[in-house]
TORKOLFI-540063 format. One record per residue (C-alpha): residue in one letter; residue number from 0; x, y negated, z. Coordinates in nm, 3 decimals, decimal comma, padded with zeros to 5 digits, m for minus. Layout:
BEGIN
REC  sevo  kolvo     east    north       up
REC     A    NUM        X        Y        Z
...
! end
This chain:
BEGIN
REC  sevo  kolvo     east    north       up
REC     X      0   00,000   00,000   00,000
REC     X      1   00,155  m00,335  m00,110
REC     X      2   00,207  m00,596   00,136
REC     X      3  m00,064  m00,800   00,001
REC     X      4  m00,332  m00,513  m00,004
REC     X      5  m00,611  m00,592   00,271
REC     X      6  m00,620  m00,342   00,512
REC     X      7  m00,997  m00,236   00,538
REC     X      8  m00,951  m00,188   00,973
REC     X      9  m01,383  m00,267   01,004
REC     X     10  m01,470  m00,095   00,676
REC     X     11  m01,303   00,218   00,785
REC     X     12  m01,402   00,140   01,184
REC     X     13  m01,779   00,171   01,028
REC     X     14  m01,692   00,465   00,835
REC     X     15  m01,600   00,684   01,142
REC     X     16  m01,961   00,861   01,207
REC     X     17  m01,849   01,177   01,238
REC     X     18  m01,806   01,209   01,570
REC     X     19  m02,197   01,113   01,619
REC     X     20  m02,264   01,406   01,400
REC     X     21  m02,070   01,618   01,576
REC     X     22  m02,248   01,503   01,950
REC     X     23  m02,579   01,525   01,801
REC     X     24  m02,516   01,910   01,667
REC     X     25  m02,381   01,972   02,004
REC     X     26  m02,696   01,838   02,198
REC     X     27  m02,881   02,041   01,924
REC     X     28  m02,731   02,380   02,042
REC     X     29  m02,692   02,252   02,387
REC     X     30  m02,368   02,316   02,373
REC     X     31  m02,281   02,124   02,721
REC     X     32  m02,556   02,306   02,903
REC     X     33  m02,418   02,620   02,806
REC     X     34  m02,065   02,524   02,963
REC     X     35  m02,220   02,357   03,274
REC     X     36  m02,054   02,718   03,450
REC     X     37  m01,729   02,679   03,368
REC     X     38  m01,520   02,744   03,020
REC     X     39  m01,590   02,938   02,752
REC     X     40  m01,496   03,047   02,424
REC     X     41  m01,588   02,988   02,051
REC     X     42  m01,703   03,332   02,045
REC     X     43  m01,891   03,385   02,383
REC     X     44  m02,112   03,126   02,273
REC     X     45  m02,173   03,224   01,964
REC     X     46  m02,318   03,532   02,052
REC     X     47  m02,625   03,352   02,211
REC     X     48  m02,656   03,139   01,931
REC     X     49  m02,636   03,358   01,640
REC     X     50  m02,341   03,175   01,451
REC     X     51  m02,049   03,325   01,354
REC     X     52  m01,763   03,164   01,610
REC     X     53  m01,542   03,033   01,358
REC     X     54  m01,777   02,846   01,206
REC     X     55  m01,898   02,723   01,552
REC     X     56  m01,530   02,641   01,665
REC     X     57  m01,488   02,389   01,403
REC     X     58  m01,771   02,225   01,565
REC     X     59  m01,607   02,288   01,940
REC     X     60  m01,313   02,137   01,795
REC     X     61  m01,435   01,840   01,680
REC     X     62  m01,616   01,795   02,018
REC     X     63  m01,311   01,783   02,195
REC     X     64  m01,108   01,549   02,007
REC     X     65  m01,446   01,306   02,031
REC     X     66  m01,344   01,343   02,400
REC     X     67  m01,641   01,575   02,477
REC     X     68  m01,476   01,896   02,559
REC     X     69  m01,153   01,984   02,664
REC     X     70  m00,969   02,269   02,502
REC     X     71  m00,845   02,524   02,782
REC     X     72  m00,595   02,801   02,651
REC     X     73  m00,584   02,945   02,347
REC     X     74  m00,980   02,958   02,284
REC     X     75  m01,142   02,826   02,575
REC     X     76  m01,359   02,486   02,573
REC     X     77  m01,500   02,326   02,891
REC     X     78  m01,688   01,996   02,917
REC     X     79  m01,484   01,665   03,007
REC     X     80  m01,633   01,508   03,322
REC     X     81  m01,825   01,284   03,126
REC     X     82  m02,015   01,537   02,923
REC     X     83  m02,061   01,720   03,278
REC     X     84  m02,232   01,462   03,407
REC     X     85  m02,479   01,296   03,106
REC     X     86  m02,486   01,593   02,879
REC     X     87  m02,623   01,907   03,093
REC     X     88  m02,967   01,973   03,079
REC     X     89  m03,115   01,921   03,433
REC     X     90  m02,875   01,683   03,568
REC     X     91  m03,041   01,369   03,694
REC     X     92  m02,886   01,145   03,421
REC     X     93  m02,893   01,335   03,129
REC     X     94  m02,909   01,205   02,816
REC     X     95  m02,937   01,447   02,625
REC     X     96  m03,292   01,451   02,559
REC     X     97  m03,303   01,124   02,307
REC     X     98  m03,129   01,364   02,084
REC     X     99  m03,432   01,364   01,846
REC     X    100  m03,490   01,058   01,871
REC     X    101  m03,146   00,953   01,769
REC     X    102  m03,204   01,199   01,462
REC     X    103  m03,492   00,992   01,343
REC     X    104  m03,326   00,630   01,373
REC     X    105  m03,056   00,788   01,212
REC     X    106  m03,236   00,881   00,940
REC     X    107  m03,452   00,602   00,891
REC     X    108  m03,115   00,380   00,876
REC     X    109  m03,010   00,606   00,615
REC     X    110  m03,281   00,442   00,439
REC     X    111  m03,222   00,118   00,461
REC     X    112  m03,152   00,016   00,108
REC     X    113  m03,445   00,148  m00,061
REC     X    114  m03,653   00,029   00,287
REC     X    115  m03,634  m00,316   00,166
REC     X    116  m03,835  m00,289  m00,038
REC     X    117  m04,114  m00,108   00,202
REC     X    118  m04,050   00,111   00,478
REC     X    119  m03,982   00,478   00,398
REC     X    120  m03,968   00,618   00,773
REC     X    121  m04,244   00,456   00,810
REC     X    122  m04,353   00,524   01,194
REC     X    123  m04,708   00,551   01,245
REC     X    124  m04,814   00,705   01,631
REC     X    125  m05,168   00,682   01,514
REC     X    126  m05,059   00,916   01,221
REC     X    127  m04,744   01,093   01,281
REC     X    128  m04,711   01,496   01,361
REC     X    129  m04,753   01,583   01,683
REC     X    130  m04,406   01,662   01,746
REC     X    131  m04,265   01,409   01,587
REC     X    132  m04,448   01,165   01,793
REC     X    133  m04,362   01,332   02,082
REC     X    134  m04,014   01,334   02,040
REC     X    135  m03,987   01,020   01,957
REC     X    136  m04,205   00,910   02,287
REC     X    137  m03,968   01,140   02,525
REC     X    138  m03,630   01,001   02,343
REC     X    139  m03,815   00,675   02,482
REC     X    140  m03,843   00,723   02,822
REC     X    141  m03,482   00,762   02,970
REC     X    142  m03,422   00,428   02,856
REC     X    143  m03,759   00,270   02,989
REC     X    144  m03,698   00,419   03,330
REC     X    145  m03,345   00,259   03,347
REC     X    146  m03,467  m00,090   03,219
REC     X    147  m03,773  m00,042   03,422
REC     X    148  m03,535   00,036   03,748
REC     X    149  m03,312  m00,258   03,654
REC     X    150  m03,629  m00,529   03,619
REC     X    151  m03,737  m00,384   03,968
REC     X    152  m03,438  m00,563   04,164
REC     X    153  m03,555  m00,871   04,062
REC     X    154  m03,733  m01,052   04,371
REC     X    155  m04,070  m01,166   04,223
REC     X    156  m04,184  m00,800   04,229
REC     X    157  m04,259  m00,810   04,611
REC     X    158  m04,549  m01,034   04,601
REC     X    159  m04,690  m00,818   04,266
REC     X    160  m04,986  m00,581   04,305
REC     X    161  m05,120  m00,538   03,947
REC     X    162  m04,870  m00,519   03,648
REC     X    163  m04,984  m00,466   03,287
REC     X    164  m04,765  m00,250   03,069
REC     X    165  m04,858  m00,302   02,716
REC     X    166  m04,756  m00,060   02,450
REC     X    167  m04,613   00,133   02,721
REC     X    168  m04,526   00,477   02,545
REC     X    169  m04,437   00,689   02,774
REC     X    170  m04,520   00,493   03,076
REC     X    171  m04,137   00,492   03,200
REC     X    172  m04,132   00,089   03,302
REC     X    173  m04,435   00,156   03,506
REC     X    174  m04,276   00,446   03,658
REC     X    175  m03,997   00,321   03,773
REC     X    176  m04,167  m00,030   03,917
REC     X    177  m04,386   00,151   04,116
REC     X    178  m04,143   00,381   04,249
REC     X    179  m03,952   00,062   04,367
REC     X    180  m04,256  m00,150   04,488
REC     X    181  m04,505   00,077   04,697
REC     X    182  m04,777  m00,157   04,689
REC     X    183  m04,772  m00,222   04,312
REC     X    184  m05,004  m00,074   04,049
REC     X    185  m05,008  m00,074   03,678
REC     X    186  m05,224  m00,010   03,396
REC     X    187  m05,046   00,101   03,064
REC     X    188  m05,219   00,016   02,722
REC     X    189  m05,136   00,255   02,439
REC     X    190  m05,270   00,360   02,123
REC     X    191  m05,533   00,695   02,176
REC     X    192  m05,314   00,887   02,003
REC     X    193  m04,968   00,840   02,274
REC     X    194  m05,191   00,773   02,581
REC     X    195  m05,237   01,163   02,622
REC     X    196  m04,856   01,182   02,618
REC     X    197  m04,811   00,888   02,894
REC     X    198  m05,068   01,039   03,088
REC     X    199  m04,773   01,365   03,107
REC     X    200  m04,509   01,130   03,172
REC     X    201  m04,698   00,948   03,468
REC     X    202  m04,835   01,318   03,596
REC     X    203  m04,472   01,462   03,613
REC     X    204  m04,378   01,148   03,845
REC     X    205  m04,662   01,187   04,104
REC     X    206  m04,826   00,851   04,005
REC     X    207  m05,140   00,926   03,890
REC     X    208  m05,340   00,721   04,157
REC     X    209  m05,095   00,422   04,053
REC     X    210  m05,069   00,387   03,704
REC     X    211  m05,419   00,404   03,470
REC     X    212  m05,356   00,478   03,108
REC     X    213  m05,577   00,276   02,878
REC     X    214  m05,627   00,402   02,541
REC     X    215  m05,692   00,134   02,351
REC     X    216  m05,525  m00,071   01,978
REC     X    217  m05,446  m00,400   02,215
REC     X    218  m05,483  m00,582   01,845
REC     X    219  m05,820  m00,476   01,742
REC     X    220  m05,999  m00,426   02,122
REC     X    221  m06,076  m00,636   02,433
REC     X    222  m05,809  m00,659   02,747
REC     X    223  m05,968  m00,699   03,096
REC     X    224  m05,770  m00,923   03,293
REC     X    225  m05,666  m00,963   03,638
REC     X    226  m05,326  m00,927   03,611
REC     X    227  m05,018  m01,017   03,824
REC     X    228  m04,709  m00,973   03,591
REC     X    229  m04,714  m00,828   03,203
REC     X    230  m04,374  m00,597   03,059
REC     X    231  m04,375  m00,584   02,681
REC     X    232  m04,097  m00,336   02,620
REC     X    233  m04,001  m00,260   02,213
REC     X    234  m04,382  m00,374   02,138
REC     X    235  m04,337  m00,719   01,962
REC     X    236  m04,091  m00,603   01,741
REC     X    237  m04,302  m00,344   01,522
REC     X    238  m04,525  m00,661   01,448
REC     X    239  m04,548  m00,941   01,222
REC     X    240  m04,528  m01,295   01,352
REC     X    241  m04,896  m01,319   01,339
REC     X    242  m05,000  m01,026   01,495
REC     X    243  m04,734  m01,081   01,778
REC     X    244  m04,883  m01,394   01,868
REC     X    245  m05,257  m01,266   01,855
REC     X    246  m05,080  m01,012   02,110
REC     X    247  m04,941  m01,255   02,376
REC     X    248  m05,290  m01,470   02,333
REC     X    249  m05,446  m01,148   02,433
REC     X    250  m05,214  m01,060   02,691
REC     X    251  m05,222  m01,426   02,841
REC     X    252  m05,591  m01,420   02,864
REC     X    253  m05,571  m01,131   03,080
REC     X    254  m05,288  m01,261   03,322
REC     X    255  m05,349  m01,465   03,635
REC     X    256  m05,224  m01,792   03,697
REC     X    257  m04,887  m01,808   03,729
REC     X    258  m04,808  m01,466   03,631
REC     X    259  m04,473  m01,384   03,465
REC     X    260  m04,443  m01,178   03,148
REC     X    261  m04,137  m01,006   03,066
REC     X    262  m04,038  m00,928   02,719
REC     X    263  m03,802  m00,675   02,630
REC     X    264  m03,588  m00,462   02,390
REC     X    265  m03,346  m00,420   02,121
REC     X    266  m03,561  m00,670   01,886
REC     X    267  m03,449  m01,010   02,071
REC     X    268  m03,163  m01,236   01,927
REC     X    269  m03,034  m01,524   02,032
REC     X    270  m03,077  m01,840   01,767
REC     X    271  m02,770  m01,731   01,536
REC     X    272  m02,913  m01,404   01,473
REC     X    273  m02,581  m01,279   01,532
REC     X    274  m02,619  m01,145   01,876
REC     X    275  m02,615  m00,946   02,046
REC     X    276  m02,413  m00,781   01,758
REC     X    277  m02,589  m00,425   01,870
REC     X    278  m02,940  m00,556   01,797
REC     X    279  m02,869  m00,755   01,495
REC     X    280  m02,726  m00,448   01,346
REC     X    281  m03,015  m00,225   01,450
REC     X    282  m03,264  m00,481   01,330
REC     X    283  m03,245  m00,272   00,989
REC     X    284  m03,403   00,045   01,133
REC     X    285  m03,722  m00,194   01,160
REC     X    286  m03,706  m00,221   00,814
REC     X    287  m03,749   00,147   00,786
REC     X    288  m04,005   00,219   01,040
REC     X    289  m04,243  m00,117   01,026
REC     X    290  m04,375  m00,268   00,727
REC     X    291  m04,353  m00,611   00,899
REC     X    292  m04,192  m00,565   01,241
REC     X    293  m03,804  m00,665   01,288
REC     X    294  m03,605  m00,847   01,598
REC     X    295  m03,690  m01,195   01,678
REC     X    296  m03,492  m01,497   01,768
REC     X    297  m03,504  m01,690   02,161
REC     X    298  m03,719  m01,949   01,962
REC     X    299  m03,928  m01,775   01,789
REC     X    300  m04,071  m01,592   02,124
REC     X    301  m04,012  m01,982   02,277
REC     X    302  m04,294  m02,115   02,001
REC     X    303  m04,521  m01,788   02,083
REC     X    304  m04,486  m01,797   02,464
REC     X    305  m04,571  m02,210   02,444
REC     X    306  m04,859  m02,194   02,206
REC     X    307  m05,053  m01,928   02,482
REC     X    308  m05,015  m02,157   02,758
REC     X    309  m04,659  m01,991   02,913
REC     X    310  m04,413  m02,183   03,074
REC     X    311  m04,058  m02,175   03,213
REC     X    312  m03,977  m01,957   02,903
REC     X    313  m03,594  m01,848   02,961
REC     X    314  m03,378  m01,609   02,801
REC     X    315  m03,124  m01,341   03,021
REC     X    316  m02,862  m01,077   02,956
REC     X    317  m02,928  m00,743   03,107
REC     X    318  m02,658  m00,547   03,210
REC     X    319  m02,612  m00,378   02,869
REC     X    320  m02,596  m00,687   02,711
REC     X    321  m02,923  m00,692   02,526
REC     X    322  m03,143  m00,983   02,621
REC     X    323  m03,478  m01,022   02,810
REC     X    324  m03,681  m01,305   02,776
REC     X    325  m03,900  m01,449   03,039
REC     X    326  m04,178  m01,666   03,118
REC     X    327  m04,466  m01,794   03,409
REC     X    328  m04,821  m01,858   03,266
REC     X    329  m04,938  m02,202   03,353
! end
């Protein structure tokens, strides 16, 4: 390469997906789970999984130098403490389960070129397979109960009793505010066709007295009111401009005074539209699942929250750097 020859560091940076191929087949074959008792080799586990084990080792292999697994011996592959930890069914903060999920944002990014011209993972709840949908709900809801656990340290929750949870999904910010606040309660509003999939979420938890599930299209029906605080997780963002603001005049009619709404999810930017980097990037799987839904700027919520009669409309970085943004009805 000549002196002069631009060295393509991002181009190739962007290039290096393999290793997410290689953690998603593993998660697949639950190849972490099957380790969580120690090492073992290419061909122990291949017996159980009906692959022959040199086929499988070039997958083991490629695990461990994604820092995964650790080779032991000649032919022996154990999980790094990491993998041990986040990647073993049953553990309590294992991640493994988005796995499908991951497979259909994958996919749909995959799309991305041809999607702009309309949407060809087009995600419909109201019309997708059953198991589609409900893989796509449950790769939801590991996330929603750590946001949902991170919103509950903030200090306004102690004086809430009623929280609306709109486009809840699987019910995981509900969840995990009323396991933090004992005396709060929360209604979840989701399309007929997910509600009987929250209502498994919320039964698993033990808060069925505490959390109602409303089936209900919050666009086309009626919202009772009465409400002390309103969490809009990954809901604004599958809709266009005008149906998001026909959603917050909905949702603000059913708030109390000075109730706070809290908006959240990967489909906030700030003004340039350049961060955070991680949601301006993923803005183009929108493309591919929502004919008119994609991430929207601080302003652009700032004009919405205004027009409904909000207030004290601020923006705030969560720990994982994506944004929230807040606001008190008047």
């Amino acid at each position: 390469m000549s002196s002069d020859q631009p060295v393509p560091v991002s181009i190739q940076r962007l290039l290096d997906v393999y290793p997410s191929f290689a953690l998603l087949a593993g998660l697949r074959l639950e190849v972490f789970t099957r380790l969580k008792g120690g090492p073992l080799s290419a061909a122990q586990m291949a017996v159980a999984l009906g692959i022959e084990p040199e086929r499988l080792q070039v997958l083991l292999y490629a695990l461990a130098a994604a820092g995964l697994l650790e080779v032991r011996g000649a032919d022996l592959f154990a999980n790094t403490a990491e993998a041990g930890r986040l990647l073993v069914k049953g553990n309590p903060h294992y991640l493994g389960g988005t796995h499908a999920l991951w497979a259909q944002l994958w996919e749909a990014g995959l799309r991305t070129a041809d999607s702009l011209r309309a949407p060809l993972a087009k995600h419909d709840p109201a019309a997708m397979p059953p198991a589609e949908l409900a893989a796509f709900i449950e790769g939801l809801h590991p996330d929603a109960l750590e946001t949902g656990a991170a919103l509950a340290l903030r200090p306004e929750w102690a004086g809430c009793r009623a929280l609306l949870d709109v486009g809840g999904g699987s019910g995981g910010m509900s969840i995990a505010l009323c396991r933090a606040h004992p005396n709060l309660c929360a209604t979840v509003v989701e399309l007929p066709t997910v509600a009987p999939l929250t209502q498994r979420f919320v039964g698993e938890a033990g808060l069925v007295k505490r959390v109602e599930i409303r089936a209900a299209d919050l666009l086309s029906q009626p919202l009772e009111g009465g409400f002390d605080a309103a969490v809009l997780k990954a809901f604004l963002q599958t809709l266009s401009p005008s149906q998001a603001r026909q959603a917050l005049a909905k949702v603000a009619a059913a708030l109390c005074p000075g109730a706070r709404i809290y908006i959240l999810g990967q489909g906030i930017l700030d003004d340039s539209r350049l961060s955070p980097p991680e949601a301006a990037c993923f803005n183009i799987v929108f493309l591919s699942l929502y004919p008119e839904g994609r991430a929207y700027t601080e302003s652009e919520y700032r004009a919405w929250l205004e027009g409904v009669g909000f207030a004290e409309v601020e923006r705030h970085a969560l720990a994982d750097s994506s944004l929230m943004i807040t606001a008190r009805k008047k």
